[in-house]
Phi, psi and omega in degrees: 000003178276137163202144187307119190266109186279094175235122165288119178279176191185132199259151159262326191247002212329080175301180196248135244246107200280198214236140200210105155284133228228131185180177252186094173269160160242109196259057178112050176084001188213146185305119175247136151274133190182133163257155218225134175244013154026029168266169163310149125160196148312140179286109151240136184258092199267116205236103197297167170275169207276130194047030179251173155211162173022273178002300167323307160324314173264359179251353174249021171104315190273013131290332197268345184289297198303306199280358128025277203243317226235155168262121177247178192207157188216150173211161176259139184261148203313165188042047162219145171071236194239016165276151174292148196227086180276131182290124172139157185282329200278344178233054173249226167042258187278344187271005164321283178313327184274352166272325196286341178287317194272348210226291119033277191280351251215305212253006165066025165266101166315296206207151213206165184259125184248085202258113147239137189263141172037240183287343160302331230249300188310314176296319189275011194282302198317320207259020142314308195310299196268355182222021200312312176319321174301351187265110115004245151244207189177122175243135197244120164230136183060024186203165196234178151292139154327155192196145185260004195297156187328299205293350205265299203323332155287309147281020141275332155299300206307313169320293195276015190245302185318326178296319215250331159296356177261011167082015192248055146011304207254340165259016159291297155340283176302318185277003164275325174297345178286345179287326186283033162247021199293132173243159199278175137345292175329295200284286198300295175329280175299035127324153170217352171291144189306140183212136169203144176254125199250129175223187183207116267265317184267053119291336186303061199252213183253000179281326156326280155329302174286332168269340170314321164312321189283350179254357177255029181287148197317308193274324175327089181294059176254149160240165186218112188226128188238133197267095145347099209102338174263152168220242165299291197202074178219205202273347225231013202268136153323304176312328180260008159252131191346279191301037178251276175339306186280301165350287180322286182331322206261048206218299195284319182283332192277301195283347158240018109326329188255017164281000000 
């Protein structure tokens, strides 16, 4: 469900716009960029889409909506935004997922609620598998767990032959990296952490269909909510409409009621 993004931002909301720090962890060599919005609450970590960065998050309001109730934190995942952007496959894939781990423990958050977009969905999929203890809960929009199967692999080249006709090298990179984040069924059925998937009903295509099995697995604890009207990457995606936001809220707040 990652696909390369013409996204015009557009705020639903315009809060009144907090004070937010903004630095630099260094993760396997390589520079992260990430902001602390170091308000009270529960930790949400917000993990932007593909040829996207932070930004997003803060220019539509849904940090400042969030950080309200909540401390949240953004970060631009490597080769995107003001994060370092090393050439080569090798350093994509599995360290995506191992920078948001490393930036986590640097800042000494046992454990954090995990909202991913698009290709964020895929990264908080990888680090249910491999880090679960650090999840809260975990919210997937507009995205699926990485997966290795023919059809996505083919369309993760398509990605990266498109990335590298646009002179864009290093997100090439990335979109090659993703086949080493594929996690199985198996793997996804022992999770136990609270989870839910937010889409939006004009996404719904056949890359869908085939990965939708996969949130309905017997053992999961996934919900699944489809926003009516939505779609990818307009004025109109799923990730910016309110009941995405109220999804989140009430994900986070129910998982600390059962503490």
């Amino acid at each position: 469900m990652i696909k390369k993004m013409v996204f015009t931002i557009l705020a639903l909301i315009l809060f009144n716009v907090q004070q937010v720090s903004a630095e630099f962890i260094l993760s396997d060599r390589t520079k992260i960029y990430y902001t602390d919005s170091k308000s009270k609450g529960q930790v949400v970590v917000l993990l932007h889409g593909f040829s996207m960065s932070s930004s997003m998050w803060h220019e539509t309001g849904i940090v400042d909506r969030l950080s309200e109730k909540h401390r949240v934190i953004t970060l631009d995942i490597r080769g995107h935004g003001k994060s370092g952007k090393p050439e080569g496959v090798e350093h994509y894939g599995p360290k995506v997922a191992e920078d948001v781990i490393n930036l986590l423990n640097s800042l000494r958050i046992e454990k954090a609620h995990l909202v991913g977009y698009s290709m964020g969905a895929y990264i908080v999929g990888r680090i249910l598998v491999t880090n679960p203890k650090k999840v809260a809960t975990a919210t997937l929009v507009s995205g699926f767990f990485p997966s290795d199967d023919s059809h996505e692999l083919q369309y993760q080249e398509s990605v990266a032959k498109d990335m590298e006709e646009h002179g864009e090298q290093v997100l090439a990179d990335v979109a090659r990296g993703w086949r080493y984040d594929a996690v199985t069924d198996k793997q996804i059925a022992q999770i136990k952490v609270p989870m839910q998937a937010i889409f939006g009903s004009e996404e719904i295509d056949q890359h869908f269909q085939r990965q939708v099995k996969r949130l309905e697995l017997p053992e999961s604890f996934f919900k699944t909510m489809i926003i009516e009207g939505a779609d990818h990457d307009s004025k109109k995606a799923a990730v910016l409409h309110p009941n995405s936001i109220l999804a989140v809220e009430k994900l986070v707040n129910l998982s600390q009621d059962k503490k």
